[in-house]
VOFIDO-456992 format. One record per residue (C-alpha): residue in one letter; z, x negated, y negated. Coordinates in nm, 3 decimals. Layout:
- type  zz  xx  yy
- A  Z  X  Y;
...
This chain:
- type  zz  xx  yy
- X  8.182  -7.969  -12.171;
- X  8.314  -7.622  -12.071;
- X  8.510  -7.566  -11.823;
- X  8.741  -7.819  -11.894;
- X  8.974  -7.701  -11.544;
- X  8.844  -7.443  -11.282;
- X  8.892  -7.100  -11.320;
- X  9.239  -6.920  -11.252;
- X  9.108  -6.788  -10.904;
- X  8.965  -7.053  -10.761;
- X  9.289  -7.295  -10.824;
- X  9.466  -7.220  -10.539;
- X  9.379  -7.442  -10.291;
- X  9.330  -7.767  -10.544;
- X  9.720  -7.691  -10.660;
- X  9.797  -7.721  -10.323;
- X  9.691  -8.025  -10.213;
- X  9.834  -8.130  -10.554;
- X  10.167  -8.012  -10.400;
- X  10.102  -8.233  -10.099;
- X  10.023  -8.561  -10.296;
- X  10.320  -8.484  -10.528;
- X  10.581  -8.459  -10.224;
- X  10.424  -8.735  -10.062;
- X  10.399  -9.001  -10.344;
- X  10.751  -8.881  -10.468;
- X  10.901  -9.013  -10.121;
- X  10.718  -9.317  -10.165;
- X  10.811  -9.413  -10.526;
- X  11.160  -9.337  -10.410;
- X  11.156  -9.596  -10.116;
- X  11.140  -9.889  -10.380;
- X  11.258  -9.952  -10.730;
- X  11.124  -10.002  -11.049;
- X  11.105  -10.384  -11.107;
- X  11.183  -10.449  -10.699;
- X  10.922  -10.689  -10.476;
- X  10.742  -10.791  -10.768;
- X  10.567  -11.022  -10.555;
- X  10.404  -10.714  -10.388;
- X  10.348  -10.536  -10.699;
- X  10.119  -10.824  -10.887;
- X  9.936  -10.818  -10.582;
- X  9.864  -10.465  -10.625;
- X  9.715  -10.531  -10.939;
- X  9.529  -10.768  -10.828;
- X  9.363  -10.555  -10.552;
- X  9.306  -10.306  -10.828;
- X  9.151  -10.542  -11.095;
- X  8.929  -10.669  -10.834;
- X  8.829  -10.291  -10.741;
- X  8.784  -10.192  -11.113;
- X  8.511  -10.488  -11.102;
- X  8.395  -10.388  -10.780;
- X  8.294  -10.026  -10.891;
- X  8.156  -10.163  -11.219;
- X  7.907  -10.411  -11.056;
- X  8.113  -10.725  -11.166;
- X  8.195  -10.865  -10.863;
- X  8.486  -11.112  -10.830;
- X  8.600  -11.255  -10.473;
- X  9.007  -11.181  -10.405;
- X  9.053  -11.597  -10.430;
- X  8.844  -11.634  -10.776;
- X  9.108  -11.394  -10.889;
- X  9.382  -11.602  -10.742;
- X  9.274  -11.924  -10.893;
- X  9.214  -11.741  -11.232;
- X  9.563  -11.662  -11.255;
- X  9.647  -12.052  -11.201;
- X  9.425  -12.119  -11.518;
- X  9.164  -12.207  -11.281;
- X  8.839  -12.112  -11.381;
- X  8.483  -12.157  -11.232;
- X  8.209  -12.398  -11.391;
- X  7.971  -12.095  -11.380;
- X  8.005  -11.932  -11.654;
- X  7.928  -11.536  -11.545;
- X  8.167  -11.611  -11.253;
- X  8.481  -11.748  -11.555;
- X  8.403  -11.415  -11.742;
- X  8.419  -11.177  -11.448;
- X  8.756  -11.386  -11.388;
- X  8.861  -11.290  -11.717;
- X  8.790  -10.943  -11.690;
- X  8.980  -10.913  -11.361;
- X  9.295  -11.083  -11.539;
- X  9.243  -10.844  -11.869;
- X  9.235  -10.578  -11.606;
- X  9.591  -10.689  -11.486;
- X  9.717  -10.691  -11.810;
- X  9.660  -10.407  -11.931;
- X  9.742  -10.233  -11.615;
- X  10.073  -10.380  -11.664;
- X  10.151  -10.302  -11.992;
- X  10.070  -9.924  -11.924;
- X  10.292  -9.921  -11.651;
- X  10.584  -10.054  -11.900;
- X  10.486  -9.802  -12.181;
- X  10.418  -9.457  -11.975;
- X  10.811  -9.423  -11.913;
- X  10.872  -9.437  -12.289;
- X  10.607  -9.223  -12.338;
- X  10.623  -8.858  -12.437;
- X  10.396  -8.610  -12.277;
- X  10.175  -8.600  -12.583;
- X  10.189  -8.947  -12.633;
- X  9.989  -8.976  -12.302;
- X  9.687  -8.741  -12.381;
- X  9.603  -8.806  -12.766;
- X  9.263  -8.943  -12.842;
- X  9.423  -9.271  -12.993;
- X  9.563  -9.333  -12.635;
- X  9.239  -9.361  -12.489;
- X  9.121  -9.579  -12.786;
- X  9.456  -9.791  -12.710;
- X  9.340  -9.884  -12.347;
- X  8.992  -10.014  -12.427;
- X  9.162  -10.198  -12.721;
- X  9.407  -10.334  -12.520;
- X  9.161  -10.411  -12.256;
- X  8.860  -10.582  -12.422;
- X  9.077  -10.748  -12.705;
- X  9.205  -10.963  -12.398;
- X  8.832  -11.135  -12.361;
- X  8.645  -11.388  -12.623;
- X  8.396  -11.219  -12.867;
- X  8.114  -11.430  -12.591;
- X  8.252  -11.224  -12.280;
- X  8.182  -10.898  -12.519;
- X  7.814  -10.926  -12.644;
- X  7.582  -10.760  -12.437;
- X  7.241  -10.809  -12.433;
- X  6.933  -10.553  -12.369;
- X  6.589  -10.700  -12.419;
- X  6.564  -10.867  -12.710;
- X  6.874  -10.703  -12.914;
- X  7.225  -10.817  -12.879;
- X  7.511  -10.601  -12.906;
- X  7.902  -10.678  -12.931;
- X  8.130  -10.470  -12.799;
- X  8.434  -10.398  -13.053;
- X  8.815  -10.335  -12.875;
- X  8.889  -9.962  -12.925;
- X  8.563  -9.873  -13.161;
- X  8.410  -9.517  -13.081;
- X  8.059  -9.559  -13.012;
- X  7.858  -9.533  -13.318;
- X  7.520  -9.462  -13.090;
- X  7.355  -9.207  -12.862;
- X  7.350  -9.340  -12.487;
- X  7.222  -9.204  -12.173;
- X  7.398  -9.269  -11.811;
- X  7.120  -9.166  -11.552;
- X  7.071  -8.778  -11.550;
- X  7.356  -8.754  -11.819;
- X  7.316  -8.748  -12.222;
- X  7.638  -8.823  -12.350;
- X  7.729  -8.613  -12.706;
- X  7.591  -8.721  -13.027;
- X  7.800  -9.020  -13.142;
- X  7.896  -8.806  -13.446;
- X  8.096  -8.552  -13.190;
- X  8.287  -8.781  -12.957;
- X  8.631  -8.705  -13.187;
- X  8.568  -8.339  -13.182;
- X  8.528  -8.357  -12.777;
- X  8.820  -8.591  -12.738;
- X  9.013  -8.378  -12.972;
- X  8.911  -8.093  -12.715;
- X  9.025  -8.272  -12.422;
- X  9.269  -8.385  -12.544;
- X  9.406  -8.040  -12.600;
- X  9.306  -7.876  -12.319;
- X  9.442  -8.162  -12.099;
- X  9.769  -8.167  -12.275;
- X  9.875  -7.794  -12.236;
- X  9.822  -7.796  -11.897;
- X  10.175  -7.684  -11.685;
- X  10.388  -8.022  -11.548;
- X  10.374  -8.053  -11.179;
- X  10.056  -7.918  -10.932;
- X  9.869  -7.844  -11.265;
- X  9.896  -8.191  -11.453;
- X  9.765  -8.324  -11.115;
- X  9.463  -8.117  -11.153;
- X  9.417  -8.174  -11.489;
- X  9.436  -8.576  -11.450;
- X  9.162  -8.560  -11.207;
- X  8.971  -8.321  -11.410;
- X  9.003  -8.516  -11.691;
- X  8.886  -8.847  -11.593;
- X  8.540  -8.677  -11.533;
- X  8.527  -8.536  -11.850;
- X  8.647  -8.809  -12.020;
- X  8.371  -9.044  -11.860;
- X  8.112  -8.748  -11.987;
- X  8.194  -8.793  -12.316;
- X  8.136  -9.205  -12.308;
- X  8.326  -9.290  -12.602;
- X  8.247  -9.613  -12.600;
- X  7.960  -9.834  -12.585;
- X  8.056  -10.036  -12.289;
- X  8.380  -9.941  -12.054;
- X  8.432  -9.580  -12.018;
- X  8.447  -9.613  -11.706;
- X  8.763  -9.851  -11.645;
- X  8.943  -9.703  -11.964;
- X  8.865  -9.325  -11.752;
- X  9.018  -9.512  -11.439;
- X  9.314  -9.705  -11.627;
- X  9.424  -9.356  -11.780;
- X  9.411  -9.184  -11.478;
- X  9.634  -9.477  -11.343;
- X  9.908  -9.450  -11.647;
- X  9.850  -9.020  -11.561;
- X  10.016  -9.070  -11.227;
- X  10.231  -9.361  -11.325;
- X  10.421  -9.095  -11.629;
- X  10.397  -8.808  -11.368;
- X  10.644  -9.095  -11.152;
- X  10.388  -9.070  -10.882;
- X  10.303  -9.429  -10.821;
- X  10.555  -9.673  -10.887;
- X  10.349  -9.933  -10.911;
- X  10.313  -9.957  -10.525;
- X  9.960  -9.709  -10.486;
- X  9.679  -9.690  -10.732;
- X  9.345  -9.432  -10.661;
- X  9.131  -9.724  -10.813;
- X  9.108  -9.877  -10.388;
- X  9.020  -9.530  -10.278;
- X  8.786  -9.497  -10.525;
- X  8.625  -9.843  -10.465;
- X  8.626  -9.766  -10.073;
- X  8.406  -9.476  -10.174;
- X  8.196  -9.586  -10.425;
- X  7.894  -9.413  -10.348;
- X  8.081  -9.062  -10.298;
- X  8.275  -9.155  -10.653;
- X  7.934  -9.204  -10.837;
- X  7.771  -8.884  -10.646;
- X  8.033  -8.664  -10.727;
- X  8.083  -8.743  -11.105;
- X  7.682  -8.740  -11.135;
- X  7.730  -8.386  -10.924;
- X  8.006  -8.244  -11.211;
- X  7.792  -8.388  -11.512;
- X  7.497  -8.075  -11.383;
- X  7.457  -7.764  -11.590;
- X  7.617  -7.405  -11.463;
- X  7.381  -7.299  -11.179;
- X  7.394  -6.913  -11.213;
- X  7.598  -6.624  -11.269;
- X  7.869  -6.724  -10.963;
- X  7.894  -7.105  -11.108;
- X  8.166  -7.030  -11.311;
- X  8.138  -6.952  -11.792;
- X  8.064  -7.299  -11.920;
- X  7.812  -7.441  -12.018;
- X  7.883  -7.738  -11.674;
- X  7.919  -7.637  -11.322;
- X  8.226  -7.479  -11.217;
- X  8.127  -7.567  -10.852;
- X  8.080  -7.959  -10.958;
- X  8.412  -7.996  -11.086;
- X  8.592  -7.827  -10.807;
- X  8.419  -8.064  -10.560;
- X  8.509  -8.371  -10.790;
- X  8.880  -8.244  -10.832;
- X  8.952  -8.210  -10.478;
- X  8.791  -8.584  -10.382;
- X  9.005  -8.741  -10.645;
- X  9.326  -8.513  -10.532;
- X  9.245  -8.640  -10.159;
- X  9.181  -9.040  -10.251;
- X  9.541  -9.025  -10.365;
- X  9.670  -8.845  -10.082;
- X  9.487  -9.086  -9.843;
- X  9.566  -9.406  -10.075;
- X  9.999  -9.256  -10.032;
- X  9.951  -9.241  -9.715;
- X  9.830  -9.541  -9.620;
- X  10.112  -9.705  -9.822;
- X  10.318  -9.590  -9.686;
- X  10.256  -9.693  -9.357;
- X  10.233  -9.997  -9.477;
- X  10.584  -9.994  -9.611;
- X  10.720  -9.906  -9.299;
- X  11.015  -10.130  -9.181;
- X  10.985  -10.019  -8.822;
- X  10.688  -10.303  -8.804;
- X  10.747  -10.522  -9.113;
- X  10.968  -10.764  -8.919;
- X  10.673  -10.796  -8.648;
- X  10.407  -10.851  -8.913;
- X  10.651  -11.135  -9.094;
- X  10.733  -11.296  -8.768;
- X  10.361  -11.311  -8.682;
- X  10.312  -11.479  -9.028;
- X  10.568  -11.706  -8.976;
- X  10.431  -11.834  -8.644;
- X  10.071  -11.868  -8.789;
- X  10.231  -12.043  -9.060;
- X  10.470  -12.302  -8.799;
- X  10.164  -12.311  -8.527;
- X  9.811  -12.370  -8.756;
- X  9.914  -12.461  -9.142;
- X  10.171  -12.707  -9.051;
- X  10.318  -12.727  -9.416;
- X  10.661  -12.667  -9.304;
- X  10.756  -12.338  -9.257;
- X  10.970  -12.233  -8.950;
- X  10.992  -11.888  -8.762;
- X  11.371  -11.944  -8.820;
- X  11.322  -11.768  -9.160;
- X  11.225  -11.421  -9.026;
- X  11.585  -11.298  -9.079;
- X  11.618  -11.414  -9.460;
- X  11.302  -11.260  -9.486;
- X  11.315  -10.938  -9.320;
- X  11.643  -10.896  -9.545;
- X  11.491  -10.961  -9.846;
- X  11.175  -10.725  -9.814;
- X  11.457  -10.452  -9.656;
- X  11.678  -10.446  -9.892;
- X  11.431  -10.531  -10.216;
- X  11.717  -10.788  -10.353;
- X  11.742  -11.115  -10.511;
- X  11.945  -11.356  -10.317;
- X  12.150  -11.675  -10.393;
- X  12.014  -11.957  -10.221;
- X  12.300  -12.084  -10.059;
- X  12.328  -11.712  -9.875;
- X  11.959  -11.739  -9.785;
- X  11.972  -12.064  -9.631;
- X  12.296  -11.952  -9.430;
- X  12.051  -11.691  -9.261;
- X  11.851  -11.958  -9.120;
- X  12.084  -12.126  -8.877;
- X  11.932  -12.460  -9.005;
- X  12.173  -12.782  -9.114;
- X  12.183  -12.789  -9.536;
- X  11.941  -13.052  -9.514;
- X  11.670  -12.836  -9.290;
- X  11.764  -12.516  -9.432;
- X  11.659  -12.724  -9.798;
- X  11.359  -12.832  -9.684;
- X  11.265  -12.486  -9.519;
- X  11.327  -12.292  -9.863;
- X  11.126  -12.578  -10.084;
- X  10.807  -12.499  -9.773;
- X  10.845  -12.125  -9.820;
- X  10.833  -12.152  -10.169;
- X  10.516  -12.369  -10.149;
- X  10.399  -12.132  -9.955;
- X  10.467  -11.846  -10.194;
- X  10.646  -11.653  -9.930;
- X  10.964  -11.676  -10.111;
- X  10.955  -11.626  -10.521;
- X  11.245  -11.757  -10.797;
- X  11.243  -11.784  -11.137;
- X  11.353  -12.112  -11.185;
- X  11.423  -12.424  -10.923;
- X  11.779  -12.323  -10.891;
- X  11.717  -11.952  -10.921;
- X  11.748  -11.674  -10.688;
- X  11.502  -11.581  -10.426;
- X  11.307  -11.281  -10.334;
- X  10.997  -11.151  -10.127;
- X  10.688  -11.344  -10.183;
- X  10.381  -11.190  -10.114;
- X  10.102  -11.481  -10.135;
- X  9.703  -11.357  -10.106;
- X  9.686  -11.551  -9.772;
- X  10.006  -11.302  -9.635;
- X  9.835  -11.003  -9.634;
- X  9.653  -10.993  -9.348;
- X  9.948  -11.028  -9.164;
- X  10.248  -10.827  -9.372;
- X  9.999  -10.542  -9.475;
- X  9.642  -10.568  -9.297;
- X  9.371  -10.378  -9.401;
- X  9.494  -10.268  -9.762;
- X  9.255  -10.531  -9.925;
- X  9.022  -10.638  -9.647;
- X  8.813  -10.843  -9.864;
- X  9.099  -11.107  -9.927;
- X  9.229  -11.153  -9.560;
- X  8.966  -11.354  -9.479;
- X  9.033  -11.637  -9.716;
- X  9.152  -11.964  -9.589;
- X  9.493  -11.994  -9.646;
């Protein structure tokens, strides 16, 4: 699977848009907090579980997810496993996200990492939601088992089953040595390629490729939880598949680089996946800007007082605005004083905004914080998941 990273001269202008993204997402995962607007953050993996099926062909709609995470699960029974999927997706999104700080550098790129995520992923799902059927034969898929069979992916025949340790153990080396900073960037997109040529597994190389590429960026303290490639990627689907297909082609000639792959294919695939997380940062943080924030909430709020009629008032824009400014958890009693309501309507307005899921606690009497409900988006941050602003609310 040679070359594992493009050759020394023709890194240049791939570590530089590496610099780019890094100074970009670095401003970004400083404007919030680890463990701030957690509302906003489960959201986020929402819109990424429901991309991860997306790309895969296992299409779940924004709400099914919603109602999934409620317990509530539909009568058809593809639709409930898809469901489960998204929510395994979730999971296991999280609990990267709570490991990769604790991790050590090596820790990120052994083999038994990558064998970790598909465990942790597909030991989420009933043995029924793993068997997979071709024909006549019925296969189930085993959490975190190497593949123990030869496959083919279109074009692409992956290694003999009896060489996908010696690859990963190659990757996994390569990978790890690279320099921190522009390099790692470089070798995180490179990598996810190579790791999907290898196909380790019999089913789900490709969201274990795209959930380690996630906990890359998230140990590199690029993301914060608050920007994931997995939308860009979705959003280009067809140029994702195209240019992994384009890297998996033999060396075309003496000027395609010394491997036995092209050189030229893996530059081109490099530089899309640096430039879906440049455009996915910058779109965030747009989106995070509070120069329009208090616009957005107060056009929420109005929708909310004018057409759902479930009791929510445009006199909470200031409690609100605060809370998504500052990214704190506030007594009630100092909430309800922003209102300029009496007790008794200032009550009634936090119990509706709760309902609402525009305001979050942790228990009835608990403090409050930014709620960021499905039915929100459209208005707080429009166009970052499309497919969900459309629901009713």
């Amino acid at each position: 699977m040679e070359p594992l990273l493009p050759g020394e001269f023709k890194l240049a202008p791939l570590l530089e848009r590496a610099s780019d993204l890094i100074r970009t997402a670095d401003r970004l995962a400083g404007w919030s907090a680890t463990g701030t607007l957690p509302g906003l953050r489960q959201l986020l993996r929402s819109m990424n579980s429901y991309y991860s099926n997306k790309i895969e062909g296992q299409h779940t709609l924004p709400l099914e997810i919603e109602q999934a995470l409620r317990n509530d699960y539909a009568k058809d029974a593809d639709k409930a496993r898809r469901q489960r999927l998204a929510l395994a997706h979730m999971a296991t999104e999280l609990q990267l996200e709570s490991l990769c700080s604790q991790w050590n550098h090596e820790r990120v790129w052994r083999p038994q990492t990558i064998g970790e995520i598909h465990q942790d992923l597909f030991a989420r799902l009933p043995v029924t939601d793993r068997v997979q059927r071709t024909g006549n034969k019925a296969l189930t898929l085993e959490p975190g088992q190497w593949r123990q069979s030869e496959v083919s992916v279109g074009r692409h025949a992956a290694p003999a089953a009896r060489s996908v340790l010696d690859f990963l153990a190659h990757w996994s080396q390569i990978y790890g040595q690279a320099r921190r900073g522009e390099m790692q960037v470089v070798a995180m997109a490179a990598s996810h390629h190579r790791l999907a040529w290898i196909h380790p597994f019999l089913d789900g190389n490709g969201r274990v490729a795209r959930l380690h590429s996630h906990l890359l960026l998230c140990h590199m303290g690029l993301t914060n939880g608050l920007w994931s490639p997995l939308r860009g990627f979705a959003r280009s689907q067809d140029a994702y598949y195209a240019q992994l297909a384009a890297a998996d082609e033999p060396r075309a000639g003496d000027l395609d680089g010394r491997g036995n792959l092209t050189e030229a294919g893996l530059l081109t695939w490099i530089h899309y996946v640096i430039e879906t997380c440049i455009d996915q940062v910058a779109f965030m943080t747009q989106l995070l800007s509070l120069e329009g924030m208090k616009d957005r909430i107060a056009a929420c709020l109005n929708y909310e007082e004018q057409v759902v009629r479930q009791g929510v008032r445009t006199e909470a824009l200031r409690g609100l605005h605060y809370l998504f400014s500052t990214q704190t958890d506030l007594d009630r009693a100092d909430f309800k004083a922003m209102l300029g309501l009496g007790d008794r309507l200032a009550t009634a307005q936090v119990s509706a905004l709760l309902v609402r899921g525009l305001l979050m606690t942790d228990s009835p009497y608990g403090k409050l914080r930014f709620g960021v409900p499905q039915h929100a988006l459209r208005f707080y941050f429009p166009h970052l998941w499309p497919e969900a602003e459309g629901q009713k609310p």
